[in-house]
mmCIF entry with sequence, helices, sheets and N, C-alpha, C, O atoms, coordinates in Angstrom:
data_MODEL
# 
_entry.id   MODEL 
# 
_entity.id                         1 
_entity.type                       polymer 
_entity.pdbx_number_of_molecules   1 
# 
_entity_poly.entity_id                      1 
_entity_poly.type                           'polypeptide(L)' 
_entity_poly.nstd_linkage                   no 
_entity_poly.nstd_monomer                   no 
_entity_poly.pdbx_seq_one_letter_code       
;(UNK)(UNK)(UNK)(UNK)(UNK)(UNK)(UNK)(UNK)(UNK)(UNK)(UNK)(UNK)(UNK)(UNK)(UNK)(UNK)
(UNK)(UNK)(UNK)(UNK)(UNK)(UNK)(UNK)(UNK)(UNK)(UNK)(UNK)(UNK)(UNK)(UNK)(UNK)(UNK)
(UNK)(UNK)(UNK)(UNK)(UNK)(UNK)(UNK)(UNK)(UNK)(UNK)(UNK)(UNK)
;
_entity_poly.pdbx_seq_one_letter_code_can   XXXXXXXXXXXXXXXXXXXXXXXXXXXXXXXXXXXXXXXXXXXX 
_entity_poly.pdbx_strand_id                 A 
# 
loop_
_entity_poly_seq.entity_id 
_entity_poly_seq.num 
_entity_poly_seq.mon_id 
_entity_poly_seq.hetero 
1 1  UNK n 
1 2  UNK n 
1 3  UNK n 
1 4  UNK n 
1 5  UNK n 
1 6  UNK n 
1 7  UNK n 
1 8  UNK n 
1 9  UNK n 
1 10 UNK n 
1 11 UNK n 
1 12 UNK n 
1 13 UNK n 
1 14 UNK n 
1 15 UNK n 
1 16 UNK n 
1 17 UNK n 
1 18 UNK n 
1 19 UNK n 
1 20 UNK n 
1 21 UNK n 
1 22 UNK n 
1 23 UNK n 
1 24 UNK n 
1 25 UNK n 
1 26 UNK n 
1 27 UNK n 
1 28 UNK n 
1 29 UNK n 
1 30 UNK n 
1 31 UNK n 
1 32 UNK n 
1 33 UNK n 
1 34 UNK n 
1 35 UNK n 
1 36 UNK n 
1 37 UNK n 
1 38 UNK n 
1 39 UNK n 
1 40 UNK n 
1 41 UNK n 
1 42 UNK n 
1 43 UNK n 
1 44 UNK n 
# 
_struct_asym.id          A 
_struct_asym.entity_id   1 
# 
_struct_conf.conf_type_id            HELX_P 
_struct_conf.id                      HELX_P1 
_struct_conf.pdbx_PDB_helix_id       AA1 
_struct_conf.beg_label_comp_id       UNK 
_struct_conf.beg_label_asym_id       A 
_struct_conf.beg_label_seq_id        5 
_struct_conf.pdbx_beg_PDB_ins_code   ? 
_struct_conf.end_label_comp_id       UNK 
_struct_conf.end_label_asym_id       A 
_struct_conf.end_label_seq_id        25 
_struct_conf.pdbx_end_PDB_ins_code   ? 
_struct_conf.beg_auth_comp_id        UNK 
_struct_conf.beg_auth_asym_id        A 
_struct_conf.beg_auth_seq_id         5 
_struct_conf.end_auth_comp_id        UNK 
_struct_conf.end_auth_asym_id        A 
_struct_conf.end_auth_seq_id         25 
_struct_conf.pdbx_PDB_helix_class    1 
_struct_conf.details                 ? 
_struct_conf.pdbx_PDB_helix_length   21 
# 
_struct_conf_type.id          HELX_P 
_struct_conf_type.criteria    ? 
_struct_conf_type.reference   ? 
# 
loop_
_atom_site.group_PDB 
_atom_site.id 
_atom_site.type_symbol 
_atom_site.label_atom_id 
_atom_site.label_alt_id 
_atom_site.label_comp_id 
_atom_site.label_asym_id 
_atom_site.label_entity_id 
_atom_site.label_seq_id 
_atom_site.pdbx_PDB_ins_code 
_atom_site.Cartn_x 
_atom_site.Cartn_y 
_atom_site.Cartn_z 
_atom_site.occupancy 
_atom_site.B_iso_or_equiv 
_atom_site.pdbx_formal_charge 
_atom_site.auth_seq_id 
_atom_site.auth_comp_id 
_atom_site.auth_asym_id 
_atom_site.auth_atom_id 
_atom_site.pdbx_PDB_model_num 
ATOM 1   N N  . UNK A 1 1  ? 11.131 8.093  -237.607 1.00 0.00 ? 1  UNK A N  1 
ATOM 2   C CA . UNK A 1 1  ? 11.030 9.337  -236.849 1.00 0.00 ? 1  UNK A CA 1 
ATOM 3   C C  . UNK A 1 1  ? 10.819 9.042  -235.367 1.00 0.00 ? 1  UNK A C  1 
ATOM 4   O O  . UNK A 1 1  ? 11.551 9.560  -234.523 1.00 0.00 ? 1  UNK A O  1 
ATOM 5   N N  . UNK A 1 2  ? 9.613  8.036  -234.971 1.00 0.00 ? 2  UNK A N  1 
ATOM 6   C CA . UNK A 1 2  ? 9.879  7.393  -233.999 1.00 0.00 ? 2  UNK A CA 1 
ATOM 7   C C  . UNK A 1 2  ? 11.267 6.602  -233.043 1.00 0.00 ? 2  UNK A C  1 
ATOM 8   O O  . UNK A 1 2  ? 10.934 5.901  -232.087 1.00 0.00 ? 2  UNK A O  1 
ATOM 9   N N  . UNK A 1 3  ? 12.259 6.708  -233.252 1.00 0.00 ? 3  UNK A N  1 
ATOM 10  C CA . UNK A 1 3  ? 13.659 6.390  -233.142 1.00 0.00 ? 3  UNK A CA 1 
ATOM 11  C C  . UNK A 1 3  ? 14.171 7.381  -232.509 1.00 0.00 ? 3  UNK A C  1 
ATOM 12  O O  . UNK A 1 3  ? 14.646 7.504  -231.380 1.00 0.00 ? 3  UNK A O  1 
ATOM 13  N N  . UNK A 1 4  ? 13.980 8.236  -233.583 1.00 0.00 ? 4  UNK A N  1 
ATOM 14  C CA . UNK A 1 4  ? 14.916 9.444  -233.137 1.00 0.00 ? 4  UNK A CA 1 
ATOM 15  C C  . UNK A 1 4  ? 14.319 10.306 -231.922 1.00 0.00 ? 4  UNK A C  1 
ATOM 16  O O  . UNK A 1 4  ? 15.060 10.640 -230.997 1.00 0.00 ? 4  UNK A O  1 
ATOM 17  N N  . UNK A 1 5  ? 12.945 10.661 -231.947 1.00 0.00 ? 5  UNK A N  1 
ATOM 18  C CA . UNK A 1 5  ? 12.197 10.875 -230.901 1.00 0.00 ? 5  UNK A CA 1 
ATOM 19  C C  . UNK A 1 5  ? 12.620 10.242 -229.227 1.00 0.00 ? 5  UNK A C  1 
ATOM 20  O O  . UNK A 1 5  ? 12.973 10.810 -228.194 1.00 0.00 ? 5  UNK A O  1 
ATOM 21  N N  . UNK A 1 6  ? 12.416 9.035  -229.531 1.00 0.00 ? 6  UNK A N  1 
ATOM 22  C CA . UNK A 1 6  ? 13.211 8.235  -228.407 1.00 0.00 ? 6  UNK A CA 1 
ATOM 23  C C  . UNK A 1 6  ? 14.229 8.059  -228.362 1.00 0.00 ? 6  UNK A C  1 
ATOM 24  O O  . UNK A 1 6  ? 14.281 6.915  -227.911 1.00 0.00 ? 6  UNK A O  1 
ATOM 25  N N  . UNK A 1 7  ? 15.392 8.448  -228.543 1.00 0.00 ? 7  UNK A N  1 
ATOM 26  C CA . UNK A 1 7  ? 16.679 8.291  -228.821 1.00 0.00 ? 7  UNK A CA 1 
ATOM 27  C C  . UNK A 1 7  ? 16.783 9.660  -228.185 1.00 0.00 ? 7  UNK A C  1 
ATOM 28  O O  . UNK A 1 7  ? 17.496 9.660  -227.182 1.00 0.00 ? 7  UNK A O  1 
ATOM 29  N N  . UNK A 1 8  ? 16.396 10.515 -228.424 1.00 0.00 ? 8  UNK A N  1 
ATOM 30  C CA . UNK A 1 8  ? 16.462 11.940 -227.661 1.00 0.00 ? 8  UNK A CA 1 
ATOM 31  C C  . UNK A 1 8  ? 16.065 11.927 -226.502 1.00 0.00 ? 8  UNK A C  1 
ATOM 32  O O  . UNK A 1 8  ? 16.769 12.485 -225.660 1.00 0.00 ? 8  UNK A O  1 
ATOM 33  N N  . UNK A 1 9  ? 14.482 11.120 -225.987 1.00 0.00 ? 9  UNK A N  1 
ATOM 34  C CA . UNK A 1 9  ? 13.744 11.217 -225.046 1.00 0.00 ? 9  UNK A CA 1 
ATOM 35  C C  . UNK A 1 9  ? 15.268 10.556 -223.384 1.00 0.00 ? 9  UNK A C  1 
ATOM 36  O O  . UNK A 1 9  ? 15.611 10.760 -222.220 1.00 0.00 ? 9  UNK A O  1 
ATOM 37  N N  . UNK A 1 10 ? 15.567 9.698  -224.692 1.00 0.00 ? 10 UNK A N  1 
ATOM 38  C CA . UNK A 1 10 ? 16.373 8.290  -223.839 1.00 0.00 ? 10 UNK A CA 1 
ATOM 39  C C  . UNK A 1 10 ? 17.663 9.297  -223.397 1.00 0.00 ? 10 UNK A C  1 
ATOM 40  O O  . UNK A 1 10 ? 17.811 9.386  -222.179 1.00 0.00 ? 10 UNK A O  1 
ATOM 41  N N  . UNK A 1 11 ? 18.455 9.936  -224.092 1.00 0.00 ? 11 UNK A N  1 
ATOM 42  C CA . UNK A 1 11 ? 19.497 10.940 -224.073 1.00 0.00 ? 11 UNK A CA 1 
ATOM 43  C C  . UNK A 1 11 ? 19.228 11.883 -222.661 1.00 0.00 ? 11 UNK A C  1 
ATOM 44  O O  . UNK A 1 11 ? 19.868 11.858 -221.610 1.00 0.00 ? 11 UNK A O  1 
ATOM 45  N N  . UNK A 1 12 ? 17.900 12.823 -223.077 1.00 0.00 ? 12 UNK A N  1 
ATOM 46  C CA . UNK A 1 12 ? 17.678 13.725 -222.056 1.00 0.00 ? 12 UNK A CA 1 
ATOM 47  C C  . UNK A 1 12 ? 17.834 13.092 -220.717 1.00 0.00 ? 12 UNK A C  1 
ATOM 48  O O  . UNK A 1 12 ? 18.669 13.602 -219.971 1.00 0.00 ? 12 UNK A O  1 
ATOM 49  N N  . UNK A 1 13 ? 17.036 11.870 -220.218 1.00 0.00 ? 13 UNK A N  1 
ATOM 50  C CA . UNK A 1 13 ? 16.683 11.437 -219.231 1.00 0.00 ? 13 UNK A CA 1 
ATOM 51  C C  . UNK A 1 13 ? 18.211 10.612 -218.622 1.00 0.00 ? 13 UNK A C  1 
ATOM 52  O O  . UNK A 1 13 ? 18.084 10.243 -217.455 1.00 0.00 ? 13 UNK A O  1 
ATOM 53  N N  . UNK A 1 14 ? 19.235 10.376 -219.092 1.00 0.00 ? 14 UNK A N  1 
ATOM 54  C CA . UNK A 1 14 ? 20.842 9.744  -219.088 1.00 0.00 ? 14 UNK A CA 1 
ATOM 55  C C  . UNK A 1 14 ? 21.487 10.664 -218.503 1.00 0.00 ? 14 UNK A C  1 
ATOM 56  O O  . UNK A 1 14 ? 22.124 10.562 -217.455 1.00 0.00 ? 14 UNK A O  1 
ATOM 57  N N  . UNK A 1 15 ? 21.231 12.291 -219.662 1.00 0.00 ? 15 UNK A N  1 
ATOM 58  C CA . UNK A 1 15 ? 22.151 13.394 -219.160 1.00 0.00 ? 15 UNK A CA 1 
ATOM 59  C C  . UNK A 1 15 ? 21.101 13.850 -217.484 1.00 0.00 ? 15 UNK A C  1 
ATOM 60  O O  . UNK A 1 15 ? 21.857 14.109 -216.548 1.00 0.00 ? 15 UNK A O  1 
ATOM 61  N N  . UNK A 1 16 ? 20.179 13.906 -217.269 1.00 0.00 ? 16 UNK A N  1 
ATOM 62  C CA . UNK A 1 16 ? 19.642 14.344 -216.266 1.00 0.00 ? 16 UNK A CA 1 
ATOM 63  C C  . UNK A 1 16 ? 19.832 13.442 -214.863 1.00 0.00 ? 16 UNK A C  1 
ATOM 64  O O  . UNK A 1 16 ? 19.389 13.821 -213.779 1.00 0.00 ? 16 UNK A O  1 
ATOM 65  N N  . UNK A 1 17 ? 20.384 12.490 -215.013 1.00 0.00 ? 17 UNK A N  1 
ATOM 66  C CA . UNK A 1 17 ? 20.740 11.304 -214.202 1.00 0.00 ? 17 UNK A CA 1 
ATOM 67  C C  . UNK A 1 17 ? 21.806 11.626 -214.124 1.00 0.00 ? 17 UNK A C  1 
ATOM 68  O O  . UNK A 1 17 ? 21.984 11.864 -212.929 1.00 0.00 ? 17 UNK A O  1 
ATOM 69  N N  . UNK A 1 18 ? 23.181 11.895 -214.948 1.00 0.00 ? 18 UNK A N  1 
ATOM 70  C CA . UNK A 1 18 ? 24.194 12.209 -214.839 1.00 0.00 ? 18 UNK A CA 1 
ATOM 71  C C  . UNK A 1 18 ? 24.661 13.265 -213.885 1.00 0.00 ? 18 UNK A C  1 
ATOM 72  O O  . UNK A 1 18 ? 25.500 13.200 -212.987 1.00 0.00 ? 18 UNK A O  1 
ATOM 73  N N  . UNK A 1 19 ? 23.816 14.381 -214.354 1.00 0.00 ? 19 UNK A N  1 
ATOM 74  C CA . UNK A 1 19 ? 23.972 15.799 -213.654 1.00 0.00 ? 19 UNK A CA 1 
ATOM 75  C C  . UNK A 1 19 ? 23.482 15.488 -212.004 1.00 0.00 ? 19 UNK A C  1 
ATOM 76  O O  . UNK A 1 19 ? 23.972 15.961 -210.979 1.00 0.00 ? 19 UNK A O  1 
ATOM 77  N N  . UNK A 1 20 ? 22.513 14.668 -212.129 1.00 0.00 ? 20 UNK A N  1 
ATOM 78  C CA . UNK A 1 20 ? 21.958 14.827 -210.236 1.00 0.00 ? 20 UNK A CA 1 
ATOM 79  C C  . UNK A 1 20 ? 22.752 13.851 -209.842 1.00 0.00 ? 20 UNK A C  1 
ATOM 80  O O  . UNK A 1 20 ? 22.364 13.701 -208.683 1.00 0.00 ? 20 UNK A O  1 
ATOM 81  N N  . UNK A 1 21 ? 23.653 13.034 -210.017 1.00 0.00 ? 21 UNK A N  1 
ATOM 82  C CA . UNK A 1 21 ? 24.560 12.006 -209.607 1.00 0.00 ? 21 UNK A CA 1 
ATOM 83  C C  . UNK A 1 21 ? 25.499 12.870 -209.425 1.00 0.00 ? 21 UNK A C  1 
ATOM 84  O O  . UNK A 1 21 ? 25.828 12.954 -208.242 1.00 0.00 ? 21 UNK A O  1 
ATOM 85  N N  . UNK A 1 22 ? 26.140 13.641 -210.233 1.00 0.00 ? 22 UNK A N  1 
ATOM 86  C CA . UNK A 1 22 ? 27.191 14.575 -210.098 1.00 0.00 ? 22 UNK A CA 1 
ATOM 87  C C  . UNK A 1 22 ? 27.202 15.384 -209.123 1.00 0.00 ? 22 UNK A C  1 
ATOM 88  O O  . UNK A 1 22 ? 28.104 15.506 -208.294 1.00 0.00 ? 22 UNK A O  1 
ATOM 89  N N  . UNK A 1 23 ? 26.032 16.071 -209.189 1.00 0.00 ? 23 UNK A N  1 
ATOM 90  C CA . UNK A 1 23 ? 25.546 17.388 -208.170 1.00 0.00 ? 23 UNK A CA 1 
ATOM 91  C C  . UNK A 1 23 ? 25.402 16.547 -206.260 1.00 0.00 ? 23 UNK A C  1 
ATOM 92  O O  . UNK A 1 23 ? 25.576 17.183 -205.220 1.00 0.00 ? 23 UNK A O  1 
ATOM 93  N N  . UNK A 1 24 ? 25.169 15.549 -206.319 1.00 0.00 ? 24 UNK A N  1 
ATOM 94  C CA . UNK A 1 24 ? 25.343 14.725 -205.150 1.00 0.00 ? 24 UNK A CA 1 
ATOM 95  C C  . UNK A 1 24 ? 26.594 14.154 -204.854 1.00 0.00 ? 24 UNK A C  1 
ATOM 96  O O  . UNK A 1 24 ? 26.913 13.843 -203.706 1.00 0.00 ? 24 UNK A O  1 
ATOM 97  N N  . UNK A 1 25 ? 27.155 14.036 -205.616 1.00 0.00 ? 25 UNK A N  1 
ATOM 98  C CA . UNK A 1 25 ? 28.187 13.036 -205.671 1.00 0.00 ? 25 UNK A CA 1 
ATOM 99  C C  . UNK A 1 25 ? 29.886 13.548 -205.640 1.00 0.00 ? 25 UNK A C  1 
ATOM 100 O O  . UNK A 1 25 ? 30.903 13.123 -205.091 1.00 0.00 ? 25 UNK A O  1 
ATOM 101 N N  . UNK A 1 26 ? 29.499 14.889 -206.702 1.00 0.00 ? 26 UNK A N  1 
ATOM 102 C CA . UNK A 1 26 ? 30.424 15.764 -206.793 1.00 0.00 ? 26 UNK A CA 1 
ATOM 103 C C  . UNK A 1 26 ? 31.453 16.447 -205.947 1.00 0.00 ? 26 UNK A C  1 
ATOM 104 O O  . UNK A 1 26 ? 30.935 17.373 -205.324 1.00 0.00 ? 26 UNK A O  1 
ATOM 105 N N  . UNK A 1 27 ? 32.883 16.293 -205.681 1.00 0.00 ? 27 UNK A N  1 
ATOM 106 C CA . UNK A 1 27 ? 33.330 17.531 -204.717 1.00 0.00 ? 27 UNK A CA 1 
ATOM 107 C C  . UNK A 1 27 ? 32.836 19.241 -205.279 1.00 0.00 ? 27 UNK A C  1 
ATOM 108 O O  . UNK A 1 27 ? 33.472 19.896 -206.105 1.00 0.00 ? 27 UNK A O  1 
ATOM 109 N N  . UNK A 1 28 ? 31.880 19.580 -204.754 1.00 0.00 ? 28 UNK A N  1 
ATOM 110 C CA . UNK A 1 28 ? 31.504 20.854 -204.788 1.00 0.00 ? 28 UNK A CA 1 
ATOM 111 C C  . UNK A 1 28 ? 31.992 21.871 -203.778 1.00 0.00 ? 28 UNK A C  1 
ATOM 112 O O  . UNK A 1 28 ? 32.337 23.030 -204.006 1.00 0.00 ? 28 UNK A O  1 
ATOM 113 N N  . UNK A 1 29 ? 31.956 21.189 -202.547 1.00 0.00 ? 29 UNK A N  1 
ATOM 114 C CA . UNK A 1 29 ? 32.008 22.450 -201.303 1.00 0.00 ? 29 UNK A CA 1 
ATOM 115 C C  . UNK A 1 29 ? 33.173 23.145 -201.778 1.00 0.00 ? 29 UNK A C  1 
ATOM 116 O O  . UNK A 1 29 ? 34.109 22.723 -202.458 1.00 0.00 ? 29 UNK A O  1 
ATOM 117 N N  . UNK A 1 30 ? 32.881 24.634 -201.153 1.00 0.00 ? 30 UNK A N  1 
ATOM 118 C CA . UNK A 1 30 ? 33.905 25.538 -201.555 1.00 0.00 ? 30 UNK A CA 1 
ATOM 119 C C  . UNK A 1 30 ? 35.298 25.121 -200.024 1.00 0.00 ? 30 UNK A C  1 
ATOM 120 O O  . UNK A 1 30 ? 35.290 24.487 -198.968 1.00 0.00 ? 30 UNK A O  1 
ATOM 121 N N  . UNK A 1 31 ? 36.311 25.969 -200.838 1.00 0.00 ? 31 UNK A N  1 
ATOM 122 C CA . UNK A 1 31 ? 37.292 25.384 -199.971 1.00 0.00 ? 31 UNK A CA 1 
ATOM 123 C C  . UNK A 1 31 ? 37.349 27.187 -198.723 1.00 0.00 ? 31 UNK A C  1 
ATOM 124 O O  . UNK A 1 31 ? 36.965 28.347 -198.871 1.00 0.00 ? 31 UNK A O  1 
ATOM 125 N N  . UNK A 1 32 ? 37.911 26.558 -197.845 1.00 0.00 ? 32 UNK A N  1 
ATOM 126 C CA . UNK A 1 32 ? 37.633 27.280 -196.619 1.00 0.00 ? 32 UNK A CA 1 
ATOM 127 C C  . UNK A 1 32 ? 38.639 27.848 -195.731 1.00 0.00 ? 32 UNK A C  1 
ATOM 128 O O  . UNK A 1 32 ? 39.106 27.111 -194.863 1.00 0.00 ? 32 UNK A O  1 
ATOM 129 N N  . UNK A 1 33 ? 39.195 29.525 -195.861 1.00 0.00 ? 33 UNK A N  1 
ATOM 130 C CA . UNK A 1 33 ? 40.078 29.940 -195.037 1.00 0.00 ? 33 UNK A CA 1 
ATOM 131 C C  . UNK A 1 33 ? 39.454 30.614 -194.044 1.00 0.00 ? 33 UNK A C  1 
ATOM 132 O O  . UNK A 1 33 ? 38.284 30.996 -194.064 1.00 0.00 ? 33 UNK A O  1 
ATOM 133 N N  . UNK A 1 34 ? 40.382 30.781 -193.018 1.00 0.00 ? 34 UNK A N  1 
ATOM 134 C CA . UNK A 1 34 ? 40.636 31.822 -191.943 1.00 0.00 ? 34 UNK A CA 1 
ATOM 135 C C  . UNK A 1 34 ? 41.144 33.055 -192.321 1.00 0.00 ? 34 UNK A C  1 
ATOM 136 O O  . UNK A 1 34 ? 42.358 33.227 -192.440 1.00 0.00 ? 34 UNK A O  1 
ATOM 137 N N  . UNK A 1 35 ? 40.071 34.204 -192.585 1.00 0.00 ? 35 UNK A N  1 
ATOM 138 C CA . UNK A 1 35 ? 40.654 35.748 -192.756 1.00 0.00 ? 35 UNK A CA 1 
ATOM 139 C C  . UNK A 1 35 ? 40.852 36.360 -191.564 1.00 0.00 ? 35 UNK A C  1 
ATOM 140 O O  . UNK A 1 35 ? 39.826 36.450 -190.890 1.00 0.00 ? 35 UNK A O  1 
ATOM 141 N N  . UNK A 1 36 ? 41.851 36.816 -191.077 1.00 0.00 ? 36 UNK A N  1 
ATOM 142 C CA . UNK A 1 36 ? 41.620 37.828 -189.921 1.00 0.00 ? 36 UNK A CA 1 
ATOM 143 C C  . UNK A 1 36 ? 42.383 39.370 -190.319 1.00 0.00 ? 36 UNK A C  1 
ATOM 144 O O  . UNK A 1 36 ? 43.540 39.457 -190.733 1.00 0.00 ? 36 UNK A O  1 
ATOM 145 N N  . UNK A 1 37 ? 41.564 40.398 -190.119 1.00 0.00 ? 37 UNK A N  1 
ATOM 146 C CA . UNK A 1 37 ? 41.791 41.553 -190.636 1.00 0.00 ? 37 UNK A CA 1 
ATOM 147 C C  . UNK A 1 37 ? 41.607 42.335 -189.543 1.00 0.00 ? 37 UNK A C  1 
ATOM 148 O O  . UNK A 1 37 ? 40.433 42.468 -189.197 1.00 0.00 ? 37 UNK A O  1 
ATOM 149 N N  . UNK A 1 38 ? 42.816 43.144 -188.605 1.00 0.00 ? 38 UNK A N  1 
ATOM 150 C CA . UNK A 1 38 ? 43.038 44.690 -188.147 1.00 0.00 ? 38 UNK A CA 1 
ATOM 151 C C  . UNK A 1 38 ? 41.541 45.244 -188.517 1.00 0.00 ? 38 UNK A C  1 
ATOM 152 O O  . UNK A 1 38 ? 41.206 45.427 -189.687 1.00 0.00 ? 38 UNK A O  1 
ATOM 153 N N  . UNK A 1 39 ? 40.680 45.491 -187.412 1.00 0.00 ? 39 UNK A N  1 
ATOM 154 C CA . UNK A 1 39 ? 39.865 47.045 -187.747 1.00 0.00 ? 39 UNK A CA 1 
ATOM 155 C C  . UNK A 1 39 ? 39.802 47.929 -186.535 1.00 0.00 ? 39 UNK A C  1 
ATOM 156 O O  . UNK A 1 39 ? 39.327 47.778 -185.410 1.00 0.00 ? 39 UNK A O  1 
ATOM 157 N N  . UNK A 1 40 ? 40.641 49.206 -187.328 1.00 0.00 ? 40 UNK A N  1 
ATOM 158 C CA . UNK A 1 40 ? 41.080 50.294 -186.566 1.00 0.00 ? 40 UNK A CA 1 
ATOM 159 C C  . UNK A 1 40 ? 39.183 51.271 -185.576 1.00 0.00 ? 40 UNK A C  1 
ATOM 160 O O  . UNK A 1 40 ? 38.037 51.627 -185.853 1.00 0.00 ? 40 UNK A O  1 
ATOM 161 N N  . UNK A 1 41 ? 40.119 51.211 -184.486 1.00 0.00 ? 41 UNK A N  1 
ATOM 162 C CA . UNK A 1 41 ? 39.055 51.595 -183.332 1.00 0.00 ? 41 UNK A CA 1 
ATOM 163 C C  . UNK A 1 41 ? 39.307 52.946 -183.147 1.00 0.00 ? 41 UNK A C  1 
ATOM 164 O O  . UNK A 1 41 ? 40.457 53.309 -182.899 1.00 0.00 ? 41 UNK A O  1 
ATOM 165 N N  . UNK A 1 42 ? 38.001 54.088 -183.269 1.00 0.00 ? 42 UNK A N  1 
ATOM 166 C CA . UNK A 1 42 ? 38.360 55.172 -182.474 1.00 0.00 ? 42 UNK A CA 1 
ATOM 167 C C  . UNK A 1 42 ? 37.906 55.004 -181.271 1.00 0.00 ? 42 UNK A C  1 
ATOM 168 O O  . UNK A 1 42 ? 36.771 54.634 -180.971 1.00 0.00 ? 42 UNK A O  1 
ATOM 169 N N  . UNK A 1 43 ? 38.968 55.330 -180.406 1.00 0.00 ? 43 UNK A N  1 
ATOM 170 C CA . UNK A 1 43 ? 38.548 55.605 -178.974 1.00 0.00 ? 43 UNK A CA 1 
ATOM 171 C C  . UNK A 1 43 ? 38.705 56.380 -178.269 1.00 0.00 ? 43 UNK A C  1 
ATOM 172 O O  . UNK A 1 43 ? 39.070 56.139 -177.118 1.00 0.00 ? 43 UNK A O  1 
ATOM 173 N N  . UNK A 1 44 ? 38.470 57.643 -178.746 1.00 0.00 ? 44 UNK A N  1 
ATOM 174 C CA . UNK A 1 44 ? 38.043 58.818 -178.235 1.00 0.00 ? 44 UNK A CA 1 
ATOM 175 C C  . UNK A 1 44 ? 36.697 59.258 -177.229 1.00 0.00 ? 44 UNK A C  1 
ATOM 176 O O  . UNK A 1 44 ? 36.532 60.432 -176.898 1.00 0.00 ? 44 UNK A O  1 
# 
């Protein structure tokens, strides 16, 4: 039972290394346009 306990403990702590390696490491940034949009003026 001891095994498996650590075998999980060992798992969690691999995938949590994985993910913050990723999350650093990762192309995340969003990608980035130029909107330009007409806004109608009253000029009265």
């Amino acid at each position: 039972m001891g095994r498996i306990i650590k075998l999980v403990l060992l798992l969690g702590i691999v995938g949590f290394v994985g993910l913050t390696g990723y999350a650093y490491l990762g192309d995340l940034a969003p990608a980035q346009n130029q909107v330009v949009k007409p806004v109608p003026l009253d000029g009265n």
